[in-house]
RODO-2510 file (C-alpha; in nm, 4 decimals, decimal comma):
residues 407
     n   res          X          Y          Z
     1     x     2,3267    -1,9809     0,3800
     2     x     2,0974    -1,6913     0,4313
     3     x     1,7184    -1,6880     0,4699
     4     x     1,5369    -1,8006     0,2002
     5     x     1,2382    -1,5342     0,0979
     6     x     0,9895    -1,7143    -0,1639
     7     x     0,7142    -1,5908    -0,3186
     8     x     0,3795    -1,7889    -0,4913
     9     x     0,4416    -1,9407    -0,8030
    10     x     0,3224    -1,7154    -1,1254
    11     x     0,5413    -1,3488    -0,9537
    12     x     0,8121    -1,2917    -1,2532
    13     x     1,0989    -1,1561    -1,0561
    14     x     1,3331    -1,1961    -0,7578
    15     x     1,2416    -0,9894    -0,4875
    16     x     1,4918    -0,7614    -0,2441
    17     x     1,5983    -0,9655     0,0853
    18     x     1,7002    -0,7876     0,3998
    19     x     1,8773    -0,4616     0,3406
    20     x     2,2520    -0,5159     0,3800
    21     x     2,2129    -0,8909     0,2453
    22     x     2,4150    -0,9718    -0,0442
    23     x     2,1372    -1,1160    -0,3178
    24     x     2,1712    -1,4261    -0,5145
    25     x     1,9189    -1,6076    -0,6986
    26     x     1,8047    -1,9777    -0,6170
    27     x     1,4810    -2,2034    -0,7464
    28     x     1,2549    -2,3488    -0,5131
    29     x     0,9895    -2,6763    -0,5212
    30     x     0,7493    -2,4125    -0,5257
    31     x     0,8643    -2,0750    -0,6217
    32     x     0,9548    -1,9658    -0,9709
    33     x     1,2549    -1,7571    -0,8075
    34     x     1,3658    -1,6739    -0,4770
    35     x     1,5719    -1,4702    -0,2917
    36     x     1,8454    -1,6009    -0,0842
    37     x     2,0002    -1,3753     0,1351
    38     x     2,3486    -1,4075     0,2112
    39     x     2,5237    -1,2872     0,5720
    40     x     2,5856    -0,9346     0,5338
    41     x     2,9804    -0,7973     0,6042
    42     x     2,7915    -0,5970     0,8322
    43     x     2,7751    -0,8885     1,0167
    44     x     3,0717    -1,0716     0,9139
    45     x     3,2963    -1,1749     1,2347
    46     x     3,6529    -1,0574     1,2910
    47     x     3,9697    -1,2425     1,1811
    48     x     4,0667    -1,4840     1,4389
    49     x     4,4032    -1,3419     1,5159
    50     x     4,2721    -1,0712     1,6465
    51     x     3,9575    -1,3080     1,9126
    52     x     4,2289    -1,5273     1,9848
    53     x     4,5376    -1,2840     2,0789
    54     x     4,5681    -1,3197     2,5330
    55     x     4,6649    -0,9584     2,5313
    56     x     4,4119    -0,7636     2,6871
    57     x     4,5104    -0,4355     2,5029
    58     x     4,5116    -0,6011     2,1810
    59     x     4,1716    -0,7157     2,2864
    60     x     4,0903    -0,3953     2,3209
    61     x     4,1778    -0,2503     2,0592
    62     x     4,0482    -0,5466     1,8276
    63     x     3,7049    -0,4130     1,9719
    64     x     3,7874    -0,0572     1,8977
    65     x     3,8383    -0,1912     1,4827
    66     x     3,5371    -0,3536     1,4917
    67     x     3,3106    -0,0708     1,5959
    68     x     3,5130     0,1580     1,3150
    69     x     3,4338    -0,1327     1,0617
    70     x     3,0878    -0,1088     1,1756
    71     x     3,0327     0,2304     1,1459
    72     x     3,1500     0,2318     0,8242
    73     x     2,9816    -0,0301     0,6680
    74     x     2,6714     0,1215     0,8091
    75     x     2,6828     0,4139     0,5374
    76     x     2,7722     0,1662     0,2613
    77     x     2,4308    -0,0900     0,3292
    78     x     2,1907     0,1684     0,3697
    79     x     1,9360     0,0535     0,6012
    80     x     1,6138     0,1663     0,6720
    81     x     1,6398     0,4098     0,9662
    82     x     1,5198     0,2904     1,2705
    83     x     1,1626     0,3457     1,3849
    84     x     1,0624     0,5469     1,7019
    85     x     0,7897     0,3767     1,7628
    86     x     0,5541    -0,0119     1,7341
    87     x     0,3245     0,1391     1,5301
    88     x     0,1847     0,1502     1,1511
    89     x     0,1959     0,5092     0,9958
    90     x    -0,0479     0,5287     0,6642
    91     x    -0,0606     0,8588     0,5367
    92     x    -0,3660     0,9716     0,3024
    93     x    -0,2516     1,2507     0,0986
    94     x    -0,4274     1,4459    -0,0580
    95     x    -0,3434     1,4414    -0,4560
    96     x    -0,6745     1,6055    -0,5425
    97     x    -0,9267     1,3058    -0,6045
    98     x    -0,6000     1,0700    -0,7486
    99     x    -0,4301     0,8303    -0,4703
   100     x    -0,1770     0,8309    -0,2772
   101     x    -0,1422     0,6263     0,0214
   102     x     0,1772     0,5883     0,2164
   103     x     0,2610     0,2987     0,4561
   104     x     0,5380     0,2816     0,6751
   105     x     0,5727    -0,0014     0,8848
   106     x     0,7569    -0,0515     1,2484
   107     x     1,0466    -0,1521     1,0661
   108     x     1,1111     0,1372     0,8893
   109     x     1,0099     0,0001     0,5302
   110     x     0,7820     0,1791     0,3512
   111     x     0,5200     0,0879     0,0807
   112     x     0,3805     0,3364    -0,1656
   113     x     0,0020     0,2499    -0,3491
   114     x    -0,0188     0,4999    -0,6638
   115     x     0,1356     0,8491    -0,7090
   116     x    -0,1479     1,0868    -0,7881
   117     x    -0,0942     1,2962    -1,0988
   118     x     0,1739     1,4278    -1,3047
   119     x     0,2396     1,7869    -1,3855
   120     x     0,0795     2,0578    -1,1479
   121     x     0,4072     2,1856    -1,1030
   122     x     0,5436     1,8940    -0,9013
   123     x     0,2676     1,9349    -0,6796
   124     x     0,1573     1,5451    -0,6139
   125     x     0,4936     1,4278    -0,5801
   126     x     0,5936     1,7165    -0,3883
   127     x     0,3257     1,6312    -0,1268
   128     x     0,4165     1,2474    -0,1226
   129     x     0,7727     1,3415    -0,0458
   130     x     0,6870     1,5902     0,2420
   131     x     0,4752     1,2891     0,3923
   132     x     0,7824     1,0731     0,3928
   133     x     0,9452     1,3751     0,5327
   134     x     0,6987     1,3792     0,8013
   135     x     0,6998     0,9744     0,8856
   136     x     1,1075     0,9992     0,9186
   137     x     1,1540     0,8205     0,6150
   138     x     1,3894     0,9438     0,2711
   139     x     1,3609     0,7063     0,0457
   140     x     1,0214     0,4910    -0,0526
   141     x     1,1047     0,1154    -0,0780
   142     x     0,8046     0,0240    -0,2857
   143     x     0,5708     0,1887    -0,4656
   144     x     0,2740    -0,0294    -0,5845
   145     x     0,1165     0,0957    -0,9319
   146     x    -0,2432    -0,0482    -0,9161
   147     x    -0,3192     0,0444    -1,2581
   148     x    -0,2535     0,2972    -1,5627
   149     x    -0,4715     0,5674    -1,5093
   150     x    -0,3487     0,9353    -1,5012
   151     x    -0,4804     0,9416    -1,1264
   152     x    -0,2573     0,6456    -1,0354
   153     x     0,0591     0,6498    -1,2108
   154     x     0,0293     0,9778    -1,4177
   155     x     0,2567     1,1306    -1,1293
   156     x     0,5453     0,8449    -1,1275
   157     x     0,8239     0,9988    -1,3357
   158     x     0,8183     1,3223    -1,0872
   159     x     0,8260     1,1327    -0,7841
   160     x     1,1311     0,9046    -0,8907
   161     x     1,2868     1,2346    -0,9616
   162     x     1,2338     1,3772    -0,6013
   163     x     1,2524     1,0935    -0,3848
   164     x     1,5086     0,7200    -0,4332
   165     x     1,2626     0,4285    -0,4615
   166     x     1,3485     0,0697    -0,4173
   167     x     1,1291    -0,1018    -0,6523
   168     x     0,8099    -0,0750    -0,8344
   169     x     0,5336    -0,3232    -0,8018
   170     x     0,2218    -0,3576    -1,1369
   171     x    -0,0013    -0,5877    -1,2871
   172     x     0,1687    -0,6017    -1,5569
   173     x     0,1114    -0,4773    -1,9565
   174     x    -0,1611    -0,2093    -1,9999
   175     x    -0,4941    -0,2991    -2,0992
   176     x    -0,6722     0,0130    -2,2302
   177     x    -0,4579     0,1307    -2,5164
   178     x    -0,7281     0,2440    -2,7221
   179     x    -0,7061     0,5640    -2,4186
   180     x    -0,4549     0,7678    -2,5763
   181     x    -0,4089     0,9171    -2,2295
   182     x    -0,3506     0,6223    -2,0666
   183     x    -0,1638     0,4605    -2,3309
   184     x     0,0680     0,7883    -2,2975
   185     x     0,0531     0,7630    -1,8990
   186     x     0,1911     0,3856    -1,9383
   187     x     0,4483     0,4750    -2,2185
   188     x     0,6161     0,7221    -1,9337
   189     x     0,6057     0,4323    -1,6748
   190     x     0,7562     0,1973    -1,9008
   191     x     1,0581     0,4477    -2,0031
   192     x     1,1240     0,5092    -1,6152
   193     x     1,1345     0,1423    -1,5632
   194     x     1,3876     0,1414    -1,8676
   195     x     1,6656     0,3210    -1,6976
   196     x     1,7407    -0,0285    -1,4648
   197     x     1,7608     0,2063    -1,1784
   198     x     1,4863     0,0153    -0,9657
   199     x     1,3598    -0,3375    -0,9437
   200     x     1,0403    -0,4474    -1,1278
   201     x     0,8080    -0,6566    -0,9621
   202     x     0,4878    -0,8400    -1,1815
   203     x     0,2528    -0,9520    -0,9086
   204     x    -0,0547    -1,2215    -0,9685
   205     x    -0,3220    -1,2985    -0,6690
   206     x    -0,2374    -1,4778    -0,4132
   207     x     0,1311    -1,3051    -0,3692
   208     x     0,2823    -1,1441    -0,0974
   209     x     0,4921    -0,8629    -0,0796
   210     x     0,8491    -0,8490     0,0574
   211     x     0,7459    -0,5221     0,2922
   212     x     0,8658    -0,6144     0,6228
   213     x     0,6481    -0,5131     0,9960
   214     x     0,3349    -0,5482     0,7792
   215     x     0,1686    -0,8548     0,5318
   216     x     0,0815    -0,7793     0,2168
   217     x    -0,1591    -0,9893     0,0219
   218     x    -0,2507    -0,9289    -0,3527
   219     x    -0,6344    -0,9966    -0,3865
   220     x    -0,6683    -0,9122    -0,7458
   221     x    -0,4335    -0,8077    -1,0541
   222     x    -0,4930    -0,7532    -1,3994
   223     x    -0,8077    -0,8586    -1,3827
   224     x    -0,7641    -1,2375    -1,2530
   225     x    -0,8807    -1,2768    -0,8438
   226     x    -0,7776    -1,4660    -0,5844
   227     x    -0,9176    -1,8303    -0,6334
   228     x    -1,0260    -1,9340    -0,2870
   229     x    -1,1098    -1,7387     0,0530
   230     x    -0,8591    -1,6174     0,3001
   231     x    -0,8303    -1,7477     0,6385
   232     x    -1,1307    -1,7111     0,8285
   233     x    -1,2823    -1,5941     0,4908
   234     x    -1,5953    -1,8133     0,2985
   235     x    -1,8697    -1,7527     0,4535
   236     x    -2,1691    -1,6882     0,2024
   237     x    -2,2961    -1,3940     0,1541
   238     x    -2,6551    -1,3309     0,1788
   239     x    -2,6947    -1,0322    -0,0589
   240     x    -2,5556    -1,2709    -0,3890
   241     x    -2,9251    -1,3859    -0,3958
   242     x    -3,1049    -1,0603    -0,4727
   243     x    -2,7467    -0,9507    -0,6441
   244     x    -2,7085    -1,0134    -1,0321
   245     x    -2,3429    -1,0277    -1,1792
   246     x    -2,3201    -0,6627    -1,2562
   247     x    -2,1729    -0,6379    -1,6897
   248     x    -1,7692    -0,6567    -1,7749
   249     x    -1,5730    -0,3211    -1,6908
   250     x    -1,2799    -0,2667    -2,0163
   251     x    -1,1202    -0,0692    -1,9136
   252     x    -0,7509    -0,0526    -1,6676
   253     x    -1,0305     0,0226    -1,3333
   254     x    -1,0883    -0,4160    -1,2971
   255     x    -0,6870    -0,4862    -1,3609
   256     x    -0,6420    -0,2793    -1,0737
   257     x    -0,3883    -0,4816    -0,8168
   258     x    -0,5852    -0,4684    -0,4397
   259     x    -0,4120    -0,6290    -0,1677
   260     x    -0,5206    -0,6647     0,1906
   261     x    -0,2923    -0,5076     0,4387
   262     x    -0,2191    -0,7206     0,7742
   263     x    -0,0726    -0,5634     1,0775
   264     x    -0,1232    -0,7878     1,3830
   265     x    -0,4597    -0,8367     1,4133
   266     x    -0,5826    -0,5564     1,1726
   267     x    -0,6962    -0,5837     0,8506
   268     x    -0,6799    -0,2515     0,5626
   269     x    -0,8290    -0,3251     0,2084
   270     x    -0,7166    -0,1213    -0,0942
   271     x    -0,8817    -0,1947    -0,4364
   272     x    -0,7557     0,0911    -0,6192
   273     x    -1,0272     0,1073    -0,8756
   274     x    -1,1663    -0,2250    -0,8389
   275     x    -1,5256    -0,2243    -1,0139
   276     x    -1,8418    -0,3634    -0,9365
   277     x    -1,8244    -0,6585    -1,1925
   278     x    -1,4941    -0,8088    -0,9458
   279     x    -1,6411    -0,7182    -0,6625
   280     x    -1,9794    -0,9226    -0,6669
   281     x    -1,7202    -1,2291    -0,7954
   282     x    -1,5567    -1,1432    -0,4866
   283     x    -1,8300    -1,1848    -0,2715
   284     x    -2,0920    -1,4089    -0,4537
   285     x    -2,1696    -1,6849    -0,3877
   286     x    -1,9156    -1,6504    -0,0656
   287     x    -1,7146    -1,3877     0,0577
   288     x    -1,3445    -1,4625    -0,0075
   289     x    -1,2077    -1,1765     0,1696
   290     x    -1,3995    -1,1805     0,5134
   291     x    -1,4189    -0,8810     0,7476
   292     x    -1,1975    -0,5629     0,7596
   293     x    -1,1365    -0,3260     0,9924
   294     x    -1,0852    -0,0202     0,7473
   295     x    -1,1898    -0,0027     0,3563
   296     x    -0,9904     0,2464     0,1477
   297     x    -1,3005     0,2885    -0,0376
   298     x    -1,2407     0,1838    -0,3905
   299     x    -1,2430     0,4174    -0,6620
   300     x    -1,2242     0,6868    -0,4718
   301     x    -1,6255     0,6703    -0,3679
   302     x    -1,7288     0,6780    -0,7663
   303     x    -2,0371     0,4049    -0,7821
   304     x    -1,8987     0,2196    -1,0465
   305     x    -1,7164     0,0709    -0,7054
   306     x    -1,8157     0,0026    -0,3846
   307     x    -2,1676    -0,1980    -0,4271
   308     x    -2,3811    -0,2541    -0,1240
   309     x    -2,2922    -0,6486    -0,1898
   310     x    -1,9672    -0,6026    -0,0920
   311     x    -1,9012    -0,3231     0,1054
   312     x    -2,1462    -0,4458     0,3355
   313     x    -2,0071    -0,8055     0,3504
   314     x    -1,6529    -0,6634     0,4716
   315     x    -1,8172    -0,4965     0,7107
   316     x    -1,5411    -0,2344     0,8068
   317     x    -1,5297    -0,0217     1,1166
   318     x    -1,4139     0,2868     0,9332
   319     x    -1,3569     0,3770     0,5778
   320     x    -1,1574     0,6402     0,4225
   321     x    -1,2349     0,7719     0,0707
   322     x    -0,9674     0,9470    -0,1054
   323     x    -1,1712     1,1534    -0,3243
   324     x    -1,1696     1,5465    -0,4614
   325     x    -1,3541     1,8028    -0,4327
   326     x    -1,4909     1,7204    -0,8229
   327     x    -1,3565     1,3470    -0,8511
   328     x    -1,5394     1,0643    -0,7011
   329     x    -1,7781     1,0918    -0,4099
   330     x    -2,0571     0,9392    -0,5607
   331     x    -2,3988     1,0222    -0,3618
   332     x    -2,5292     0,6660    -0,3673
   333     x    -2,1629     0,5204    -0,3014
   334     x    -2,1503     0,7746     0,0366
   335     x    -2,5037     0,6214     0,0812
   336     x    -2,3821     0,2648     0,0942
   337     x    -2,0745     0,3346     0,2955
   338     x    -2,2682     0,4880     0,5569
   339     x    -2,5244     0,1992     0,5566
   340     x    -2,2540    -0,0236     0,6336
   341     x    -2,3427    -0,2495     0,9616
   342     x    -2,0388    -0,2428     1,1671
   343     x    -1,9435     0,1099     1,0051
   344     x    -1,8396     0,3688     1,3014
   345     x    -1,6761     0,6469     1,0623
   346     x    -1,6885     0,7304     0,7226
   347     x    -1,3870     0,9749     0,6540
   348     x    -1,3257     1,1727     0,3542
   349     x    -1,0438     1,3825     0,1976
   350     x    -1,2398     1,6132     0,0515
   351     x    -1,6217     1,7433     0,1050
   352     x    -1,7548     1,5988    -0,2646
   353     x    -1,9525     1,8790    -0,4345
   354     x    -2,1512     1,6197    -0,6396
   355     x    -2,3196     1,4759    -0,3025
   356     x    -2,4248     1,7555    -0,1415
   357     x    -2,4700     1,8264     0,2501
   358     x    -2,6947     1,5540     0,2767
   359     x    -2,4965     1,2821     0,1378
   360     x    -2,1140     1,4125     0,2874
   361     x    -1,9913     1,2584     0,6074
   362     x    -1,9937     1,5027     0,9302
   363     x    -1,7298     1,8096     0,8665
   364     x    -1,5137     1,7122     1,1235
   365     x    -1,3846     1,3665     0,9568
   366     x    -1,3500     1,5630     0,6195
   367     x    -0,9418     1,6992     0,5955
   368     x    -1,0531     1,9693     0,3106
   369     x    -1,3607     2,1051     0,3277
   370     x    -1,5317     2,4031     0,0466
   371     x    -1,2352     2,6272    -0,0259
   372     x    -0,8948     2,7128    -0,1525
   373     x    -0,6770     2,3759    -0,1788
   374     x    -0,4905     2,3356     0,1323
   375     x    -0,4020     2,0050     0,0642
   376     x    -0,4398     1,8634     0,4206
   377     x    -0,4222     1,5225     0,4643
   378     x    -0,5529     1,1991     0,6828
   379     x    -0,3377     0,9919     0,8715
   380     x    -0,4091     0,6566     1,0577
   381     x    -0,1947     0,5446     1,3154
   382     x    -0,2081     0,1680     1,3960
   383     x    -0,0752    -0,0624     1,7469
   384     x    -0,0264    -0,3741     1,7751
   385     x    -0,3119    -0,4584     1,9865
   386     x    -0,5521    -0,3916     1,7600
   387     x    -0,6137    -0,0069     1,8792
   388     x    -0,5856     0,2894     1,6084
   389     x    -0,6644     0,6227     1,5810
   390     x    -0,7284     0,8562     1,3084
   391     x    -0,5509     1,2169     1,2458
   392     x    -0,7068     1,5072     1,0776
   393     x    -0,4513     1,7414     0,9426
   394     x    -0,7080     2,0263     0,9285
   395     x    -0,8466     1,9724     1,2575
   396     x    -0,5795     1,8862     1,4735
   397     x    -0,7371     1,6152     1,5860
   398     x    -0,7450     1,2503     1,6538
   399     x    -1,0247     0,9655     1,6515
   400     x    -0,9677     0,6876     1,8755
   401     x    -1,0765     0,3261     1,8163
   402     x    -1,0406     0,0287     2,0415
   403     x    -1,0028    -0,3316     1,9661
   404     x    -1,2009    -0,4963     1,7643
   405     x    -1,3929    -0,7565     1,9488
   406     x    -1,4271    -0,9819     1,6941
   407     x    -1,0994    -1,2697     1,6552
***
């Protein structure tokens, strides 16, 4: 029997195993489903007539069928090609103040949060695909829908249509269907999910995602949040005192699924749209998420996100907002960012016209400043030891960041 790959009670269906595993379904003590992943042929040893024959040139050429058998089963189990380097790739394209944030990990699986907007003559999709282009990858093994917006999913149906994808990942039914827009949106996700062509994948906090090289925690989803703090988490935070609960968000923004992103010793937290009502539950009366090294800022810098009593209690080094040049941006949401304690960058795809010099981060960590759209992009590249650096597209240039001292 293969591995066994289980998942937290409460996720509704059976995750992939190991490319080139043959999948069959098995219930756990604690698991709703699993996946158990049976030896691959790819694997599979030769007959024993062939190991056990004294002939030396039958030997040889039992060798010689084995490498043929090999080669060809390689084309039939499509694995994920093999990475070039140790490293994390995430890729922060620029879908014009949607999001669209590609991971691909070390080995060679990639993960997928939102796909920017639909129509624009392919343009967000297009974009996505010529990232995976650029990170050596052709097909996108998950792609996590944090919640029914236009901005999120409105550009799903075009990217299934340029790209294969492996599975899609949601919170479940939609919540705002009074939005005729994002009722619409939602309608077009659930047809695509119709054709059986990809796996479906309901997640609840506390899960963790199948994506191999990195570890994937779901923090919140459809509104419910993770019930007790991380590891290392639960400190209190000091803020909750002078903080009141801020009142219910109704619509998709506080289903959105957010998930902290683990890769050695480095810690990424995306939100999607998170609001300010789950954040201060987050946080208040401790802090169940701890400290991060970067913050995809949530809502992409609007200050219905990103309150000072939580963005400054996850303390990250840098943060990246993916917003446009109209969209998101908030002044008083750049404000807070910047205030952060242990902040060193604040990065930005676009400069936000709404905030103003004054309130925009320094031009160089901005990929698309005033101007025609020249869709440049932000990529971080992460090691092992902790070390990362950030590209700018537009600038040709790289950020460097050591270690974090902290454990």
């Amino acid at each position: 029997m293969g591995k066994i790959i289980s998942f937290p009670v409460g996720a509704q269906h059976v995750y992939p195993g190991p490319l080139g595993a043959v999948p069959t379904v098995a219930r756990t003590a604690d698991s709703k489903y699993s996946f158990v992943a049976s030896p691959s042929p790819r694997f599979s040893s030769l007959p024993q007539r062939f190991l056990q024959s004294s002939s030396a040139l039958y030997q040889k050429y039992a060798l010689t069928l084995a490498l043929l058998c090999a080669i060809s089963l390689s084309s039939a189990f499509a694995l994920p090609p093999a990475s070039s380097t140790k490293s994390l790739q995430v890729y922060f394209i620029d879908v014009e103040g949607g999001q669209a944030t590609l991971f691909v990990t070390p080995a060679g699986q990639s993960l997928l949060i939102d796909t920017g907007w639909p129509g624009n003559n392919n343009r967000d999709a297009d974009r996505i695909v010529a990232a995976a282009h650029d990170a050596g990858i052709n097909k996108i093994d998950f792609v996590l829908i944090t919640h029914y917006h236009d901005d999120h999913v409105g550009g799903a149906p075009q990217l299934a249509s340029s790209i294969p994808i492996g599975a899609f990942i949601d919170h479940g039914e939609n919540r705002e269907t009074t939005d005729d827009i994002t009722q619409q949106r939602w309608l077009a996700y659930q047809q695509l999910l119709s054709s059986g062509k990809y796996q479906h994948i309901t997640v609840k906090p506390g899960d963790i995602l199948p994506v191999h090289g990195i570890r994937v925690t779901v923090i919140s989803s459809d509104g419910a949040l993770i019930e007790k703090p991380l590891p290392g988490a639960g400190q209190p935070d000091p803020a909750c005192a002078n903080s009141t609960q801020p009142p219910e968000d109704k619509t998709e923004n506080p289903r959105s699924v957010g998930t902290l992103i683990t890769f050695a010793k480095l810690k990424i937290l995306d939100l999607g749209d998170l609001t300010s009502d789950k954040e201060h539950q987050l946080m208040c009366p401790v802090n169940k998420i701890g400290k991060v090294d970067i913050y995809i800022a949530s809502h992409h810098g609007f200050n219905q996100s990103g309150s000072a009593v939580f963005v400054h209690a996850i303390a990250p080094r840098i943060a990246i907002v993916d917003n446009g040049a109209t969209k998101g941006g908030s002044p008083s949401a750049l404000d807070i960012l910047k205030s952060s304690p242990n902040l060193q960058t604040l990065w930005q795809l676009h400069f936000s016209e709404e905030a103003g010099p004054t309130h925009n981060t320094a031009e160089e960590f901005i990929a698309n400043p005033p101007g025609p759209d020249a869709a440049n992009y932000l990529k971080l590249t992460a090691n092992p030891d902790g070390t990362f650096a950030v590209f700018n597209s537009r600038t040709k240039q790289s950020k460097q960041y050591s270690r974090s001292p902290t454990p």
